[in-house]
N, C-alpha and C positions, 0 to 999 in steps of 0.2 A: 527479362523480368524475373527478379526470384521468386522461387516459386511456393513464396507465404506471404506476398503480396499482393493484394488484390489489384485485381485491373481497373473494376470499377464499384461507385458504392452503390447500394443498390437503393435504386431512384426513389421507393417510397418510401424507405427508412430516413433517406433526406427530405423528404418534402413532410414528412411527421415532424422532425424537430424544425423545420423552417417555419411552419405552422405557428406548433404551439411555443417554441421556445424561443429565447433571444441572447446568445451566447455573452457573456456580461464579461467573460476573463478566459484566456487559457494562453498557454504557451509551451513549449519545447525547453527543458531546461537544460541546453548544450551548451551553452556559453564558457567559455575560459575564466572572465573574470565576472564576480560578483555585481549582481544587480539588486538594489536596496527599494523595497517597497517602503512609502512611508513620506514624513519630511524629518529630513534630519536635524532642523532647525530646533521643531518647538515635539518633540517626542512625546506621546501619549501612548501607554497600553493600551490598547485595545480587547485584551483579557479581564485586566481587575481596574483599569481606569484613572489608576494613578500616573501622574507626571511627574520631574523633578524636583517640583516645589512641593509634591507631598512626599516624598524620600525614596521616591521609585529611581534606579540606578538603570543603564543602559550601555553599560561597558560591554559586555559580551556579545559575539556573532551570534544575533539569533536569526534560524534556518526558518521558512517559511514552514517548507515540510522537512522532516526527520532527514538528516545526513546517511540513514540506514537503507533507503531507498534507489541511492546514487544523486540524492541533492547538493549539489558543491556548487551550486552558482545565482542563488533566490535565497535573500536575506528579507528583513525588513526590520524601521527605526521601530517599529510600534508591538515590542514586543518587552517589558521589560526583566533585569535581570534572574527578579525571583520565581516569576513564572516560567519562566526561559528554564531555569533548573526544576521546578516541580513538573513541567511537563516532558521533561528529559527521564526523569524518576519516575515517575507515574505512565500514562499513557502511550509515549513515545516509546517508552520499555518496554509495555507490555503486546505492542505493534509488533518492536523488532523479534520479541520471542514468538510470536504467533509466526511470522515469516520467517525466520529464520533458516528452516529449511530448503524454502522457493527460493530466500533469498543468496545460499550455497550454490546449490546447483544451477542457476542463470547465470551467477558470476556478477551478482550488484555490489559491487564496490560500496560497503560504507563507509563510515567514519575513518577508519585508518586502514581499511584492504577487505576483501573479500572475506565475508566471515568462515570460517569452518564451520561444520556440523556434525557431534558425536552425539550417538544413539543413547538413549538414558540408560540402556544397559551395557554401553561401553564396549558394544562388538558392530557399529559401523561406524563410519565416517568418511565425510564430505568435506576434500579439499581442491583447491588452485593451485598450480605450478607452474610457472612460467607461462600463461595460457593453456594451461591443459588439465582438465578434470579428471579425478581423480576418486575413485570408490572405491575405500576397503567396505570388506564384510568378513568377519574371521569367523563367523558360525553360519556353512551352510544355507541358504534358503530360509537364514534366521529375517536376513532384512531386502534381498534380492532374489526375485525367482526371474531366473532365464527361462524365456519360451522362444525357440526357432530366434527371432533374429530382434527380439523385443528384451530388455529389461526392465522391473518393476522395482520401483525402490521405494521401501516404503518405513515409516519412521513415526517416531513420536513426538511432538511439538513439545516445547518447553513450558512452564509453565505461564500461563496468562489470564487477563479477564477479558470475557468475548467484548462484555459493552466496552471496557479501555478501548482496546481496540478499534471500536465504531465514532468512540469520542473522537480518537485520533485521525481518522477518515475526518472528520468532523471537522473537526481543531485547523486542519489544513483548507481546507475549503474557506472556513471565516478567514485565516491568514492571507488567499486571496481577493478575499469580496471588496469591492468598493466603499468605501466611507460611507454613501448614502443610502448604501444597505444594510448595516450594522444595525440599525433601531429599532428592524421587526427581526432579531435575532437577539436582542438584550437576553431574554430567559435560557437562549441556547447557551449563549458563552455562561451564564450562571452554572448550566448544566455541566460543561466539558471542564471546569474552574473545580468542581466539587467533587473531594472525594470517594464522596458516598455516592455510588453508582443506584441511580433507581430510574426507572424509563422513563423519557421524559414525554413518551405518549399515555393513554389512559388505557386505549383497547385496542395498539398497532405494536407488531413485532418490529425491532430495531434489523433491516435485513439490509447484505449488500450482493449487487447481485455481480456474477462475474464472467467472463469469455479466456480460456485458456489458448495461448499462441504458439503452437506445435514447433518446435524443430528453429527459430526463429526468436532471438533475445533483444528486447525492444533495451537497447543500451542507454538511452536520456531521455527521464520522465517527460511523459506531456499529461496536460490536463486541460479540462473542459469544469466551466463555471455556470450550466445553464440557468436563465428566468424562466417560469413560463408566461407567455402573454395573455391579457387576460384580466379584468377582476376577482378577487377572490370569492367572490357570490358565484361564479360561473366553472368556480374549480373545478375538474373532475380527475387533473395529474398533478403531481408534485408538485410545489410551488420552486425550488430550489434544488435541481439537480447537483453533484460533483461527480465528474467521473475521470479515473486516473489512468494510465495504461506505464507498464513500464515492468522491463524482466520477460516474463512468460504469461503475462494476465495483465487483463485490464478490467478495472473496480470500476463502480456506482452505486452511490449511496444516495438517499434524501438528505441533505441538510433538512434536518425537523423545526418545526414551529408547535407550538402547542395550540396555535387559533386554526393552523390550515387543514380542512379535514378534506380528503378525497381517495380514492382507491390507491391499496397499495402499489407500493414500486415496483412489486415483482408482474405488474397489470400490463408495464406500458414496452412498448420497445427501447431493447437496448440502444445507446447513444451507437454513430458509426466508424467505425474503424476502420483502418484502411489494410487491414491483416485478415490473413483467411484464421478462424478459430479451431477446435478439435472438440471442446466441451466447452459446454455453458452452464450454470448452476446458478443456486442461491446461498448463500452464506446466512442464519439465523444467528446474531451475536447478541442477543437479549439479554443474555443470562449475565449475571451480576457477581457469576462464582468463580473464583479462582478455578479452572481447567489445567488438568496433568496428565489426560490420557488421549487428547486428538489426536487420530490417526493419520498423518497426510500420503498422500502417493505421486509420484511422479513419474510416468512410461517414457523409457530412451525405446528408440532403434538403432539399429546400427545396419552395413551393409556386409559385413563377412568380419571376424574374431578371428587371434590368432593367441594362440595359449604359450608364455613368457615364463622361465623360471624365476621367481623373485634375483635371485645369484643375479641375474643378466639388468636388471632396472638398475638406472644411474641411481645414485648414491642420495642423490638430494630426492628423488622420487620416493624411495625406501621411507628414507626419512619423513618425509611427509604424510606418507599412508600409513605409518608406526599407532597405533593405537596406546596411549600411556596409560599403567593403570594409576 
């Protein structure tokens, strides 16, 4: 059994969501070839509503969730061309800059290869080579402090907006929900559609909350779509869970409504995973302000170091960890 796999889940955390919730979608996205949510016959957005007889276009591959992720195999007809670019522009950007570091050091494959990640002051960086990670640090204990058999790497996020962000958690969740859940979600897709970021609760923080997966790189997204059971007179949890796992972390967010009012998310137990975690937290993505200084961190260990003259590293190694000014 490896040993960042769980043996078993643990029975009340199942019998919680057996309860209150009723898994509406999820799936593994390992597949080779593309699977198309949707009909392809008669294509309707399902963002802004238009179909081809109002001049809506649907030539391009649109990704359910962001190709930044490791999604290469979950498309859908009902996405069309223009949103498909606004939401590549907007939210989906400002996703892969917020990750951009987690998503370096796990090794999540996006859109055309493993992204790099240089420090905004241009003295670290995070690359892949051949399967093999790679840390410069050219200034001391400026971005890496070694202790005993631990390293901390720690960086600064690019620039993003925390709510984009939350939209984009968002954005994906509707891109799986069922057709005849779409009509108590009208005001949401208005929300994740619009520009101008303002909360779409009155007196609830936009939170998501998360479980970090030590030492162990969840290679192909899976996700979970929960209902809670239930009338909404009887609320007292989300009505609309998502929750995503994939890299070194597994996300949950509320899909928000503006009628369901009950305790927040961060009230109820996390969804169950089948990975043992190291840290759990809450992510606040409320804010509406462009962000330039999050700090993110991420702790390696290792089991013994052995100290290499640069002269001695292959040539394409060198190359890789080169820092350009």
């Amino acid at each position: 059994m490896n040993q960042f796999i769980k043996e078993n889940i643990d029975p009340k955390l199942a019998e919680f969501y057996d309860k209150h919730y009723t898994v509406l979608n999820w799936d593994l996205l390992n597949d080779k070839k593309y699977t198309y949510l949707g009909n392809k016959e008669t294509k309707v957005c399902r963002f802004c509503g238009k179909d081809e007889f109002n001049g809506a276009t649907f030539k391009k591959l649109a990704h359910a969730f962001p190709e930044s992720i490791g999604n290469r195999c979950l498309a859908t007809y009902y996405e069309c061309d223009k949103c498909n670019e606004k939401f590549g522009k907007t939210i989906e950007n400002d996703y892969a800059n917020y990750m951009k570091f987690y998503h370096s050091i796990s090794g999540i494959h996006g859109k055309k290869k493993i992204p790099e990640f240089i420090s905004n002051d241009n003295k670290s960086k995070s690359v892949w080579v051949d399967d093999k990670y790679i840390l410069t640090d050219t200034n001391e204990h400026c971005h890496c402090l070694i202790k005993g058999n631990s390293i901390l790497y720690q960086s600064t996020a690019p620039t993003h907006t925390p709510m984009a962000v939350f939209k984009c958690f968002v954005k994906m969740a509707i891109s799986v929900m069922p057709e005849n859940n779409l009509k108590q979600f009208a005001k949401t897709i208005e929300w994740i559609c619009n520009k101008k970021h303002e909360n779409i609760f009155e007196n609830k923080k936009l939170l998501c909350r998360y479980e970090m997966i030590p030492g162990y790189t969840i290679e192909y997204p899976c996700y979970f779509l929960y209902q809670r059971k239930g009338p909404k007179s009887l609320a007292i949890y989300p009505y609309m869970i998502f929750h995503l796992t994939y890299g070194n972390f597994s996300y949950m967010i509320e899909v928000p409504t503006q009628e369901d009012l009950h305790q927040s998310i961060d009230k109820i137990k996390f969804p169950p995973i089948p990975f043992k975690s190291s840290s759990a937290g809450i992510l606040d993505l409320t804010s509406n302000k462009p962000v330039s200084d999050l700090q993110q961190t991420m702790l390696f260990h290792f089991d013994s170091s052995e100290e290499i003259s640069i002269e001695h590293l292959p040539e394409k190694v060198k190359n890789a960890a080169l820092i350009k000014k």
